[in-house]
OpenMM code with the backbone's topology and positions (N, CA, C; nanometers):
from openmm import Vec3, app, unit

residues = "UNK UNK UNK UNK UNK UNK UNK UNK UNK UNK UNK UNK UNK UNK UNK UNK UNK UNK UNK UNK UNK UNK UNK UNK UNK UNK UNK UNK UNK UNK UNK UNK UNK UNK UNK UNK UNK UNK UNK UNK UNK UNK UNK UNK UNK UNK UNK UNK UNK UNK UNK UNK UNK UNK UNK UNK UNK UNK UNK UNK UNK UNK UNK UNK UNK UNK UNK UNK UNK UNK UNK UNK UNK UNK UNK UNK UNK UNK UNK UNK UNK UNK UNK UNK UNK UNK UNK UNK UNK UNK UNK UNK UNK UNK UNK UNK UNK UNK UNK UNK UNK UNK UNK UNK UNK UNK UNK UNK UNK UNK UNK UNK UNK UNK UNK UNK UNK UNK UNK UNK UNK UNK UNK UNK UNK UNK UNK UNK UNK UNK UNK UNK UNK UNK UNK UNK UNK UNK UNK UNK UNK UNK UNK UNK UNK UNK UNK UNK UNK UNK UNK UNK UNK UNK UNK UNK UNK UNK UNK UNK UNK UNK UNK UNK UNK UNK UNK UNK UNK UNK UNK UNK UNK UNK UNK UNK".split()
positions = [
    Vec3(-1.6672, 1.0084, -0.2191),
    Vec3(-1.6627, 1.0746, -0.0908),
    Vec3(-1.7133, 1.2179, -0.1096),
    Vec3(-1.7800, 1.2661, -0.0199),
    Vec3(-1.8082, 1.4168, -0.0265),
    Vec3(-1.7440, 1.5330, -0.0607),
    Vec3(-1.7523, 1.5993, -0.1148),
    Vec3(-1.6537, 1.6867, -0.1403),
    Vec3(-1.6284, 1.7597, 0.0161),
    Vec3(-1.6884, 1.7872, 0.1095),
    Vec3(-1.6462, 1.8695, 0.2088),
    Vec3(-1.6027, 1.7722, 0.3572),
    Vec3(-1.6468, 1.6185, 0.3145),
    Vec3(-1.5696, 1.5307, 0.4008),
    Vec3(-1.4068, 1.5002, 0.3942),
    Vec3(-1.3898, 1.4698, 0.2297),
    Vec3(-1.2549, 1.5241, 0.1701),
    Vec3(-1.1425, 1.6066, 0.2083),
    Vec3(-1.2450, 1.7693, 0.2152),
    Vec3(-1.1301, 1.8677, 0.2640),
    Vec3(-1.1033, 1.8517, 0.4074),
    Vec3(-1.1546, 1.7953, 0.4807),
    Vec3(-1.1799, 1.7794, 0.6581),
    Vec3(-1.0844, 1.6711, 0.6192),
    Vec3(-1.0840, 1.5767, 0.5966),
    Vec3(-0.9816, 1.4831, 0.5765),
    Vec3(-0.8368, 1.5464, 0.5592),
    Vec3(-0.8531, 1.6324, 0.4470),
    Vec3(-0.7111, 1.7166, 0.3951),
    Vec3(-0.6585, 1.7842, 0.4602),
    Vec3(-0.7094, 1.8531, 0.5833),
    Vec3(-0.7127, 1.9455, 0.6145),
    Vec3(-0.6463, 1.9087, 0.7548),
    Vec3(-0.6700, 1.7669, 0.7899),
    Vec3(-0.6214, 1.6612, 0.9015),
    Vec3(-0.4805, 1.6037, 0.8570),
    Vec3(-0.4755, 1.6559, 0.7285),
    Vec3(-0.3463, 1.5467, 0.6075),
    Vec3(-0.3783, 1.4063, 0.6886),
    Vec3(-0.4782, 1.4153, 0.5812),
    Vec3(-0.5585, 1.2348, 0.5971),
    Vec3(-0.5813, 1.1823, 0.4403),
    Vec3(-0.5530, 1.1140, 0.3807),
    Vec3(-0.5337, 1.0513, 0.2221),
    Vec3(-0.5674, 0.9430, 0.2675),
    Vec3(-0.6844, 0.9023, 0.1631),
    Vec3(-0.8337, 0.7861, 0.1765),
    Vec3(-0.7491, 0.7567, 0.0699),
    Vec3(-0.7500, 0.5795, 0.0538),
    Vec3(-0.7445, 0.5018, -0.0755),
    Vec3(-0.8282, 0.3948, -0.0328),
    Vec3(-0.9207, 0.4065, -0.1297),
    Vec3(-1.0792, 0.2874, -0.0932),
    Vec3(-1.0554, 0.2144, -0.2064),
    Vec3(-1.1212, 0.0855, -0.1880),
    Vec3(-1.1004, -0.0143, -0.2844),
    Vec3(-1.0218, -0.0669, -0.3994),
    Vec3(-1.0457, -0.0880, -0.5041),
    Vec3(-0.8997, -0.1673, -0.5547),
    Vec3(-0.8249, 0.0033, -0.6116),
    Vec3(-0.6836, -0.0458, -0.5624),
    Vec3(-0.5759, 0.0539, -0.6431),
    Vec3(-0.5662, 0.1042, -0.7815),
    Vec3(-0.6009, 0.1768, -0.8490),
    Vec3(-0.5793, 0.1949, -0.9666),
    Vec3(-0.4907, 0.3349, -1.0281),
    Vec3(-0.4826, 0.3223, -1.1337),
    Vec3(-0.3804, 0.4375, -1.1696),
    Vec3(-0.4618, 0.5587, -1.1496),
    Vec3(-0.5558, 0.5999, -1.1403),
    Vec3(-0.6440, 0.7166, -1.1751),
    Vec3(-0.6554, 0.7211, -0.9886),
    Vec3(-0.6979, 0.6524, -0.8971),
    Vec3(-0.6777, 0.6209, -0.7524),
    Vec3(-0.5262, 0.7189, -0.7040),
    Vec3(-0.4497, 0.6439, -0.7773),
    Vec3(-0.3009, 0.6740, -0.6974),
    Vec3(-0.2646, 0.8133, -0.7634),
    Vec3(-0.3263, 0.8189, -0.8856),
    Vec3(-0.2477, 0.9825, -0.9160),
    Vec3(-0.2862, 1.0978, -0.8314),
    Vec3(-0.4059, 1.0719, -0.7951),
    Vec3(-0.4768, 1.2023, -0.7195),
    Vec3(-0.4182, 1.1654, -0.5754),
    Vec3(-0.4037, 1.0283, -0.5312),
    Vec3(-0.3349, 1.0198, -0.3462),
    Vec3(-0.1914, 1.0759, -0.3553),
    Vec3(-0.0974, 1.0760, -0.5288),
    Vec3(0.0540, 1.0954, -0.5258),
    Vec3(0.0246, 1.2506, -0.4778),
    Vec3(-0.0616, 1.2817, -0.5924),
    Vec3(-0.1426, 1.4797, -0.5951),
    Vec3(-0.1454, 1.5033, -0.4450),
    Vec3(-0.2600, 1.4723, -0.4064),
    Vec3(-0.2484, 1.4969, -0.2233),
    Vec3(-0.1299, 1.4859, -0.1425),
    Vec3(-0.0612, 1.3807, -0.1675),
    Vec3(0.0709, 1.3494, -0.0473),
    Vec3(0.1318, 1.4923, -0.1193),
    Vec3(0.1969, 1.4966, -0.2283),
    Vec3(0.2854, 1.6158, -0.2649),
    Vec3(0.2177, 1.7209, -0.2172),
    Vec3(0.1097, 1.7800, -0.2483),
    Vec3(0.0181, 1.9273, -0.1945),
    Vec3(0.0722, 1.8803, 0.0009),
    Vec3(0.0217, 1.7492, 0.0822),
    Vec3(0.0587, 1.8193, 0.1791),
    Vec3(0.1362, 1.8265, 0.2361),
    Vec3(0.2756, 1.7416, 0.1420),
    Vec3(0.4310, 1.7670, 0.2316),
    Vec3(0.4506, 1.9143, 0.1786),
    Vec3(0.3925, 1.9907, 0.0423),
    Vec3(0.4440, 2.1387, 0.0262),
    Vec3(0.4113, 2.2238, 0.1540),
    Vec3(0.2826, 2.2025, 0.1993),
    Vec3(0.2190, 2.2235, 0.2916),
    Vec3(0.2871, 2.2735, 0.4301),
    Vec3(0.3405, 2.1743, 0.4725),
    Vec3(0.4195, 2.1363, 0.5882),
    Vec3(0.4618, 2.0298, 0.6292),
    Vec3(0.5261, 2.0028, 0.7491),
    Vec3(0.6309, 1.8931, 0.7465),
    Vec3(0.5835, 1.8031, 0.8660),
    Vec3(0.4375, 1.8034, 0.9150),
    Vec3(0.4052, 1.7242, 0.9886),
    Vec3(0.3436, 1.5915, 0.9531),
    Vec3(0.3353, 1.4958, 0.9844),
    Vec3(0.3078, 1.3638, 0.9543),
    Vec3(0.2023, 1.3682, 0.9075),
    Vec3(0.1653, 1.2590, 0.7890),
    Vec3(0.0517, 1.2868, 0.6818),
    Vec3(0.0371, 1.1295, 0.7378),
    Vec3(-0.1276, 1.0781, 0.6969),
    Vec3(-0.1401, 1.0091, 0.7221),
    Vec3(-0.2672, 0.9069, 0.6116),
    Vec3(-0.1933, 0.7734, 0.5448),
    Vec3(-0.2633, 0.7549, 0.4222),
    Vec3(-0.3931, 0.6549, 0.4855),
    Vec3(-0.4856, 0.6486, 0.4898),
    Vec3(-0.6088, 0.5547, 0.5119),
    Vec3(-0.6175, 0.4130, 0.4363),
    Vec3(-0.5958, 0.3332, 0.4373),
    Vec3(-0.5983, 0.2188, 0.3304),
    Vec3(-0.7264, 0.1155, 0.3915),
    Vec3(-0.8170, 0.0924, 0.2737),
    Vec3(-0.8750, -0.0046, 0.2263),
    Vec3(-0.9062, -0.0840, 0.1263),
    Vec3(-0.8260, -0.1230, 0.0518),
    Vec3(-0.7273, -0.2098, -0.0602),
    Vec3(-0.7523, -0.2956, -0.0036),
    Vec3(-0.8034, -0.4182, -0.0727),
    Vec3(-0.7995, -0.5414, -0.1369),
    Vec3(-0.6934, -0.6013, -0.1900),
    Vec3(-0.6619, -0.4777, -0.3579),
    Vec3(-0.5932, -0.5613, -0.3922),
    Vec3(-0.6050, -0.4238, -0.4892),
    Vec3(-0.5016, -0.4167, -0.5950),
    Vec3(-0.4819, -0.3112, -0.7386),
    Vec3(-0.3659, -0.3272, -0.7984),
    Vec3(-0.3142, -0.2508, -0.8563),
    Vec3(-0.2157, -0.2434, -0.9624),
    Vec3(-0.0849, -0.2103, -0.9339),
    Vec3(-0.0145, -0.2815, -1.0019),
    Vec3(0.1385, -0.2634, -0.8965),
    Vec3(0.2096, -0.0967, -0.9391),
    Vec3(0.1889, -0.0838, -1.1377),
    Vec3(0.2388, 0.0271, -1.1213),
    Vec3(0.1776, 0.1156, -1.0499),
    Vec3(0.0377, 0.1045, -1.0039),
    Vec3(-0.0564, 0.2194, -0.9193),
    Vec3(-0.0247, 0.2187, -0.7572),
    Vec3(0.0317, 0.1433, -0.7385),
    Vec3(0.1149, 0.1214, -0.5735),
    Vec3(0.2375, 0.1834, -0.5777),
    Vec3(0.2974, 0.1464, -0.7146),
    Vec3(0.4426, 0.2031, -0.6947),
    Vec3(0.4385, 0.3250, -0.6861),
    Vec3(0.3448, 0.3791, -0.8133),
    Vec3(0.3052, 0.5618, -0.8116),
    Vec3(0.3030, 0.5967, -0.6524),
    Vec3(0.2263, 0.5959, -0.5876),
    Vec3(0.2278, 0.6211, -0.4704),
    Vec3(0.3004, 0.5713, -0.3549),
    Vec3(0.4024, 0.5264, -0.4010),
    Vec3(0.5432, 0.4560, -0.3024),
    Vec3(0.6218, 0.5301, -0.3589),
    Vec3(0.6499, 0.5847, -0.4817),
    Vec3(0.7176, 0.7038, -0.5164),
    Vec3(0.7388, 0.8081, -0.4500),
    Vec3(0.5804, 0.8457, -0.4214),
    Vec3(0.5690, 1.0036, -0.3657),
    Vec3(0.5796, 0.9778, -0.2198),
    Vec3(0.5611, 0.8803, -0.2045),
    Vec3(0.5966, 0.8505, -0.0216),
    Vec3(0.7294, 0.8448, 0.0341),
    Vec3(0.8006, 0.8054, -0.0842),
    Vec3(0.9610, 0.8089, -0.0986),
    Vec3(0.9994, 0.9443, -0.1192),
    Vec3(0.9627, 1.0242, -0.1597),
    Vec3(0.9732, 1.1987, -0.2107),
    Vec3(0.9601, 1.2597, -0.1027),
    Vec3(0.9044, 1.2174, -0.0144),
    Vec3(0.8361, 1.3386, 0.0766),
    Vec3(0.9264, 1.3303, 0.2095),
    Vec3(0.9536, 1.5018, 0.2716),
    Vec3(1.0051, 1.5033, 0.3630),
    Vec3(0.9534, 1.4696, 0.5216),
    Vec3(0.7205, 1.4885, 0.4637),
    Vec3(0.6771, 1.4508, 0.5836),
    Vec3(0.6744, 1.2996, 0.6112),
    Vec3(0.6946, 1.2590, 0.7682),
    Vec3(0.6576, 1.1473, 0.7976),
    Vec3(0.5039, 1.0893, 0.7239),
    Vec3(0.5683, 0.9191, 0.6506),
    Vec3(0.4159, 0.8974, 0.6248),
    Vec3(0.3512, 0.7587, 0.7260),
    Vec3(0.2539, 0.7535, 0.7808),
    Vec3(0.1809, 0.6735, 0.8490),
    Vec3(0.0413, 0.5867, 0.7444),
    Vec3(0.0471, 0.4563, 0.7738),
    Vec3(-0.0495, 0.4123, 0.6706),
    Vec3(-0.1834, 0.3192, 0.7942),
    Vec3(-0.2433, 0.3581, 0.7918),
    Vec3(-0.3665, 0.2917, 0.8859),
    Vec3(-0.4502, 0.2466, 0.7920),
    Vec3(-0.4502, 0.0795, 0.8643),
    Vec3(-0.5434, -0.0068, 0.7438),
    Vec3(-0.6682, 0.0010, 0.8273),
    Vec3(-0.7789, 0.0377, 0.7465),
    Vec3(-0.9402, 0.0783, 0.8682),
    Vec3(-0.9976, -0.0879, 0.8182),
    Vec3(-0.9361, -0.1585, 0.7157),
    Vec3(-1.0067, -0.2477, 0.7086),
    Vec3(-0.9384, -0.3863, 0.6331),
    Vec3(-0.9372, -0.3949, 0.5385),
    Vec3(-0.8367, -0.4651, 0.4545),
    Vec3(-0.7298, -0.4261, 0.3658),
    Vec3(-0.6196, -0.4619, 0.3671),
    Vec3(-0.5115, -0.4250, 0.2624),
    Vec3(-0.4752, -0.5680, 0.2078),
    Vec3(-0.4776, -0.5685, 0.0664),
    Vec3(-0.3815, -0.6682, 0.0256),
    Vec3(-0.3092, -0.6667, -0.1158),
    Vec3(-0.2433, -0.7716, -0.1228),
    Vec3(-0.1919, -0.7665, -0.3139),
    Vec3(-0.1420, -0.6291, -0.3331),
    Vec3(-0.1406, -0.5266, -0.4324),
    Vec3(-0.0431, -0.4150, -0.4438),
    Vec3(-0.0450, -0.3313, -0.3508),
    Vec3(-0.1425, -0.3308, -0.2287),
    Vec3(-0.1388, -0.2326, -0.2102),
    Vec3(-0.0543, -0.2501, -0.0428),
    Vec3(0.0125, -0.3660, -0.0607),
    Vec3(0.0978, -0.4312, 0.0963),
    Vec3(0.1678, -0.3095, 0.0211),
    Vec3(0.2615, -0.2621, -0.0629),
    Vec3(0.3554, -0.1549, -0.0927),
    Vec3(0.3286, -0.1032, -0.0392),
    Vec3(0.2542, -0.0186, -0.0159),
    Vec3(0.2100, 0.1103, 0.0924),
    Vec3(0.2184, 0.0942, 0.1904),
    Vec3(0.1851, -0.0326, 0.2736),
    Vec3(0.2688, -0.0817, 0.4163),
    Vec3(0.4065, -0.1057, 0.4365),
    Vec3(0.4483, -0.1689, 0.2957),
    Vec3(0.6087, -0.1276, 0.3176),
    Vec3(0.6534, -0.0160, 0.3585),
    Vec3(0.6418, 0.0637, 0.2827),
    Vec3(0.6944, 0.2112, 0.2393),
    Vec3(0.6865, 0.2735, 0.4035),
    Vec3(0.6110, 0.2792, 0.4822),
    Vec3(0.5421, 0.3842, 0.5619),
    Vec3(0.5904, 0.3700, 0.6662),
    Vec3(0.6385, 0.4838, 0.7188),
    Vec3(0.7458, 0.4766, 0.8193),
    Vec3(0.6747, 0.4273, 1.0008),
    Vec3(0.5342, 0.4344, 0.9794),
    Vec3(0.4843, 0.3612, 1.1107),
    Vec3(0.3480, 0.3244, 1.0289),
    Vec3(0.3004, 0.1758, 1.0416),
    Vec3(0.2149, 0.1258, 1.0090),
    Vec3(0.0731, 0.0754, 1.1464),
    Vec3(-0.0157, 0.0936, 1.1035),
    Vec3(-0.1226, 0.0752, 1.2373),
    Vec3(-0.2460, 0.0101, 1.1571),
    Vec3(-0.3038, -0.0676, 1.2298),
    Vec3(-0.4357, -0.1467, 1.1721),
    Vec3(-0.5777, -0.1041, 1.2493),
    Vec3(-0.6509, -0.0823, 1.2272),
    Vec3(-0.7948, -0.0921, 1.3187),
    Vec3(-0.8081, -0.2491, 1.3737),
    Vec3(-0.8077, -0.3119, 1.4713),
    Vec3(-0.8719, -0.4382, 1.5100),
    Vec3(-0.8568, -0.4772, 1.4465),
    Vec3(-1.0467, -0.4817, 1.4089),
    Vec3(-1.0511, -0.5974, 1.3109),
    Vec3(-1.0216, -0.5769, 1.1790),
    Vec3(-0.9198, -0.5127, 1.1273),
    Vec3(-0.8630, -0.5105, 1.0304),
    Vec3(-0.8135, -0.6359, 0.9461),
    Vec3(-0.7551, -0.6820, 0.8625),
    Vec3(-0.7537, -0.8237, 0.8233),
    Vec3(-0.6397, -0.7449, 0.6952),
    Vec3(-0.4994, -0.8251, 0.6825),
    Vec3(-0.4242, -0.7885, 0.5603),
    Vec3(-0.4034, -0.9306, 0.4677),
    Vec3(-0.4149, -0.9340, 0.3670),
    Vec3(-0.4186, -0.9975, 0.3118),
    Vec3(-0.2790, -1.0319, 0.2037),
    Vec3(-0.1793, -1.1509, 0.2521),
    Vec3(-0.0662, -1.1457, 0.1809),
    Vec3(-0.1038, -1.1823, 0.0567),
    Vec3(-0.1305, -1.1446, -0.0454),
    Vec3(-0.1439, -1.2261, -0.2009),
    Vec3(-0.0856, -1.1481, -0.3054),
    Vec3(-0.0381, -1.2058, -0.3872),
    Vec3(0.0272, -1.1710, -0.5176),
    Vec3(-0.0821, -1.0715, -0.6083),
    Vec3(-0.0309, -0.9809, -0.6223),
    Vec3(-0.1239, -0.8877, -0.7238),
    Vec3(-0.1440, -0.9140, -0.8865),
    Vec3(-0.2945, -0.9266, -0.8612),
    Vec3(-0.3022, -0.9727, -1.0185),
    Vec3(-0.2284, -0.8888, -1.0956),
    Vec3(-0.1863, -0.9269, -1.2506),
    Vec3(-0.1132, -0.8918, -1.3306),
    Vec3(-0.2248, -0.7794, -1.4337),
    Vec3(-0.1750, -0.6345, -1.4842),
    Vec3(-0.3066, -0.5832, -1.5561),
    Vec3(-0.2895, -0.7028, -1.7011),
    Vec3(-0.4289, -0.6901, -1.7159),
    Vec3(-0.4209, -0.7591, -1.9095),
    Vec3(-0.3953, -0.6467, -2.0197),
    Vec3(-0.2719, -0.7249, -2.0874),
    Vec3(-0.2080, -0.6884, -2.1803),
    Vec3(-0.2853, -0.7567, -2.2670),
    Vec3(-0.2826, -0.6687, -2.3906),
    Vec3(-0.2162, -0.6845, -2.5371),
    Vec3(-0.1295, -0.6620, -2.6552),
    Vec3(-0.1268, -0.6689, -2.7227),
    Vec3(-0.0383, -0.5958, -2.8343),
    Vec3(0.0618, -0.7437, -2.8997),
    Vec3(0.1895, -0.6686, -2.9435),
    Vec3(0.2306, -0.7891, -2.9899),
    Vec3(0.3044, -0.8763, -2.8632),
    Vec3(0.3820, -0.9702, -2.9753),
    Vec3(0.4005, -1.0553, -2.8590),
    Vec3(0.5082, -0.9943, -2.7754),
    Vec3(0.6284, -0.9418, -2.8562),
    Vec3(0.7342, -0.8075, -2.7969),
    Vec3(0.6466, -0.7396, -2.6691),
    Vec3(0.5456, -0.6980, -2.6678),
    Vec3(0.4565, -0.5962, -2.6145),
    Vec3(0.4245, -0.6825, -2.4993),
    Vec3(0.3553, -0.7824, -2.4941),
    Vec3(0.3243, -0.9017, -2.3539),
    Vec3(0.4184, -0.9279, -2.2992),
    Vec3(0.5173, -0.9770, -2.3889),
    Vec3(0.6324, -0.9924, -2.2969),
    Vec3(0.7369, -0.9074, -2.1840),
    Vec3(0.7202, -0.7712, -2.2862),
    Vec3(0.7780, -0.6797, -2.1756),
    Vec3(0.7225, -0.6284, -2.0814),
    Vec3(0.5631, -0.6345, -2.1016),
    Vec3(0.4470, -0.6380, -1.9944),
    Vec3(0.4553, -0.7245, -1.8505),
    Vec3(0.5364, -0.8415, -1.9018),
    Vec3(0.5487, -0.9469, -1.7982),
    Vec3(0.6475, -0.9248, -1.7399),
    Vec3(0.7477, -0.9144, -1.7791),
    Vec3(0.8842, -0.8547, -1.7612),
    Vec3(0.9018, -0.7665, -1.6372),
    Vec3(0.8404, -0.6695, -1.6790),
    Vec3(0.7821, -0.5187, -1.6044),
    Vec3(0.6921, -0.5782, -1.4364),
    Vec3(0.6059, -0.6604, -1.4814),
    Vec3(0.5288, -0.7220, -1.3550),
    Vec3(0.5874, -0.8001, -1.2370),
    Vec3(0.7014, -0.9030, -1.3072),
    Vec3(0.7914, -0.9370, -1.2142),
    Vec3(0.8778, -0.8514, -1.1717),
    Vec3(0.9322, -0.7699, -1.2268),
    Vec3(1.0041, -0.6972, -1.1520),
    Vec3(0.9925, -0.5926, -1.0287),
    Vec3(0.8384, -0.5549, -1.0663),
    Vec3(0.7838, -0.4740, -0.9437),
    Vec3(0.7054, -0.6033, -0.8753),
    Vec3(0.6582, -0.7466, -0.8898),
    Vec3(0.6643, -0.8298, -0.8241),
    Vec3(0.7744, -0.8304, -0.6940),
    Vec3(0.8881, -0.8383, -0.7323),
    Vec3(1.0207, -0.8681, -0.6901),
    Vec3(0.9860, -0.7542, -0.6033),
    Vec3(1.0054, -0.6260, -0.6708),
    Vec3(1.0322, -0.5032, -0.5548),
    Vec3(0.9300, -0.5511, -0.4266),
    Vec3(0.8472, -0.5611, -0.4596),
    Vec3(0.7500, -0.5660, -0.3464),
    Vec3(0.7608, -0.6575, -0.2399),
    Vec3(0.8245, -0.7834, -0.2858),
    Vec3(0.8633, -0.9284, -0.1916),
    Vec3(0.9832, -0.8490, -0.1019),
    Vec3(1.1001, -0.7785, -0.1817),
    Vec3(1.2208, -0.7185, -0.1259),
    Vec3(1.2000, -0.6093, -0.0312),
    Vec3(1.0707, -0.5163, -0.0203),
    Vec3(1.0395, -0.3563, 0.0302),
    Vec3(0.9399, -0.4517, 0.2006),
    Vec3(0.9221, -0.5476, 0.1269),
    Vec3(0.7995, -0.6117, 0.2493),
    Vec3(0.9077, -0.7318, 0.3679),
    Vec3(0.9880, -0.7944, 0.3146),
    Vec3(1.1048, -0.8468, 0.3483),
    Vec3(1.1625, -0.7158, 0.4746),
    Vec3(1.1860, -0.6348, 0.3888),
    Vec3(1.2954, -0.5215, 0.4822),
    Vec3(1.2311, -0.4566, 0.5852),
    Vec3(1.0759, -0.4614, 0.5602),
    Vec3(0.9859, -0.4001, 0.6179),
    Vec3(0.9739, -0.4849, 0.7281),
    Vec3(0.9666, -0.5977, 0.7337),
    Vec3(0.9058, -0.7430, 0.8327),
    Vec3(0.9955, -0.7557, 0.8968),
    Vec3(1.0761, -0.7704, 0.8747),
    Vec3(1.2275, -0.8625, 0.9092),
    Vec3(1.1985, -1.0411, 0.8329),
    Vec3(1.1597, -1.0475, 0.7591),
    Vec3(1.0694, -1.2060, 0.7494),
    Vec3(1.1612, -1.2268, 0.6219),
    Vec3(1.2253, -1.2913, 0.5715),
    Vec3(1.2784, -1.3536, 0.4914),
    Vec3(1.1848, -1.3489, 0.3820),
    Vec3(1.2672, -1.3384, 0.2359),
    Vec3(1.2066, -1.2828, 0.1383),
    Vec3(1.1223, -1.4231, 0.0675),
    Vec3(1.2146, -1.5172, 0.1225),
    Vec3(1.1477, -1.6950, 0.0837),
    Vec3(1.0279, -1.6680, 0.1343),
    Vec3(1.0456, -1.6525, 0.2647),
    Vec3(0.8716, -1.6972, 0.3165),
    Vec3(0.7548, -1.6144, 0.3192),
    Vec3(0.8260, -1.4081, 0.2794),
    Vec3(0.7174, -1.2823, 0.1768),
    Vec3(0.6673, -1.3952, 0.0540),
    Vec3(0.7316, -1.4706, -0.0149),
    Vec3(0.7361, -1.4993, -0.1479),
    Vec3(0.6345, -1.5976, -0.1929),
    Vec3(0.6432, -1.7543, -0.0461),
    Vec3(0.5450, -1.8164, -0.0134),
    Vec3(0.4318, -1.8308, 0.0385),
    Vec3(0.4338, -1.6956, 0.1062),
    Vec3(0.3055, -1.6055, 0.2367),
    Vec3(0.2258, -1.5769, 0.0719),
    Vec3(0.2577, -1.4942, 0.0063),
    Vec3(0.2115, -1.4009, -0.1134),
    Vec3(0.1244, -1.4875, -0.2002),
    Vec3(0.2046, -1.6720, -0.2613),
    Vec3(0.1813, -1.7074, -0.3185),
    Vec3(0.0678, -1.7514, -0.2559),
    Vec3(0.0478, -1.8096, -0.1212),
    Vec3(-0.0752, -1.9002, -0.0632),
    Vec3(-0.1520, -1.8027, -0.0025),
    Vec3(-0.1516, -1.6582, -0.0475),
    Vec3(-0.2844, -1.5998, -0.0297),
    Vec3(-0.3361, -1.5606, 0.1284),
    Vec3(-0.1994, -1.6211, 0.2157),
    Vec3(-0.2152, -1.5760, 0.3760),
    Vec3(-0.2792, -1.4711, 0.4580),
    Vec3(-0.4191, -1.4960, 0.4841),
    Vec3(-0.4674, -1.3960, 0.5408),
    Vec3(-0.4047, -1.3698, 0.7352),
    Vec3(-0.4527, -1.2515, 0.7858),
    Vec3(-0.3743, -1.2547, 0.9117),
    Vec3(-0.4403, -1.1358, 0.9810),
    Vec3(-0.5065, -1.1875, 1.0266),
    Vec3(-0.5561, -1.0678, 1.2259),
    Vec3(-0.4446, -0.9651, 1.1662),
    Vec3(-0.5375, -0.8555, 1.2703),
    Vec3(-0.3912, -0.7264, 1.3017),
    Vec3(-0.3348, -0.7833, 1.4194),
    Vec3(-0.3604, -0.8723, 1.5080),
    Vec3(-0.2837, -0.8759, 1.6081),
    Vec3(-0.1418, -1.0139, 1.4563),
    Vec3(-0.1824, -1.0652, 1.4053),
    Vec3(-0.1077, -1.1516, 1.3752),
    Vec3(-0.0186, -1.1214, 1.2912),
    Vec3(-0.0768, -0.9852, 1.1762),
    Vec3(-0.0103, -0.8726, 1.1408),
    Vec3(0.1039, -0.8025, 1.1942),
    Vec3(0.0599, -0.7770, 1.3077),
    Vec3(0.1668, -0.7038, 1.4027),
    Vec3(0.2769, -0.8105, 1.3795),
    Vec3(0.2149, -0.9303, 1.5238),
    Vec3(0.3397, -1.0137, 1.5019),
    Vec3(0.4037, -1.0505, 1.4100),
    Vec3(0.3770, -1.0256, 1.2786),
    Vec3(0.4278, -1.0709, 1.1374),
    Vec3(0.5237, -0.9360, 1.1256),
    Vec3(0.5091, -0.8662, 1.1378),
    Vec3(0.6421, -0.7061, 1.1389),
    Vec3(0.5545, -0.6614, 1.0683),
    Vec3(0.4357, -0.6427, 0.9768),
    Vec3(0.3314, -0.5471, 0.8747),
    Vec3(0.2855, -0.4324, 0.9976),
    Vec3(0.2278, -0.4480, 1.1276),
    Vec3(0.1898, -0.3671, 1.2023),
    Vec3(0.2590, -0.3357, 1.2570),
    Vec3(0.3138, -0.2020, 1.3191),
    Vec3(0.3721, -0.1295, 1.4262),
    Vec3(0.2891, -0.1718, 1.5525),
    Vec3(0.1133, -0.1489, 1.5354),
    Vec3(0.0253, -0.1588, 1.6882),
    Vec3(-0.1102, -0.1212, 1.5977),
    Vec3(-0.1849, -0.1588, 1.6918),
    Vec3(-0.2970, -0.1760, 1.6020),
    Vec3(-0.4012, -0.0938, 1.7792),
    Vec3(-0.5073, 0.0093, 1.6713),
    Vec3(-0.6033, 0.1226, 1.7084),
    Vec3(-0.7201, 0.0461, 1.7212),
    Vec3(-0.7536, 0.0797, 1.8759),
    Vec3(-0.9095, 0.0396, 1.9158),
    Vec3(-0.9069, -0.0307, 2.0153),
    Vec3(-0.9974, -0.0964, 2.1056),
    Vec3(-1.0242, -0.1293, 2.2268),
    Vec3(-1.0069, -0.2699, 2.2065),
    Vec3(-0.9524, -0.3492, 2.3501),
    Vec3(-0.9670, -0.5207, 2.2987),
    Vec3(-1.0574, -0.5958, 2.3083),
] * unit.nanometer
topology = app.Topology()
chain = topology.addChain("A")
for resn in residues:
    res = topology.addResidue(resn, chain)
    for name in ("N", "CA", "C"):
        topology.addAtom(name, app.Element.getBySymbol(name[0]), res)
């Protein structure tokens, strides 16, 4: 992105996350959300177009969304799915563009190595922020954590209008 489209963004407390989530992604959106709740205390607002990324790189930034005293708002301009539904949990009013499209699916796992001690607690670690995410999206929906769990596994894609009706959207931006 431009460097001077950026600050116009910042300057709106507008935080872009484009394509897949990653740790190097979320440290600089945690960086921004903190700079603009120091800022002031008016509603910040995160941009999402996620696919799909990394769970600890969702959580990073469900952290700082959890930290902050400003209201956070998450507007999907296009697709969200896999780690980065966390960020629709988290966000205290969620909004879609139209034709927006969210995508329920399970977030790939990063590849490990090391020993086998080392994979295993790798896996360990994955289900468990697995779990968080079925439980944060559950509370978020009203939808029973069985059917977050089965939505996730079969990859359920869904309209923003179907979104909405699913509890992921608050209301969805743009003309019908």
């Amino acid at each position: 992105m431009s460097p001077w489209l950026e600050e116009r963004l910042f300057d709106q407390r507008i935080v872009m996350l484009r394509g897949r989530l990653t740790l190097p992604a979320a440290t600089q959106a945690a960086a921004a959300l903190f700079s603009l709740d120091a800022a002031g205390d008016t509603t910040v607002q995160i941009h999402v177009a996620c696919p799909d990324g990394e769970l600890s790189a969702a959580f990073a930034v469900v952290d700082a969304m959890d930290a902050m005293r400003s209201p956070v708002h998450v507007v999907v301009t296009s697709e969200a799915g896999g780690a980065a539904l966390a960020l629709l949990a988290t966000a205290e009013r969620r909004v879609g563009y139209r034709h927006a499209r969210i995508r329920l699916s399970e977030p790939h796992a990063t590849t490990t190595s090391g020993t086998a001690e080392q994979v295993t607690a790798a896996a360990g670690q994955y289900l468990r922020e697995l779990e968080e995410l079925a439980v944060r999206l559950a509370e978020a929906t009203g939808q029973t954590r069985h059917r977050i769990e089965d939505d996730l596994g079969a990859g359920k894609v869904l309209t923003a209008e179907e979104a909405r009706d699913y509890g992921l959207l608050h209301d969805i931006v743009g003309k019908p």
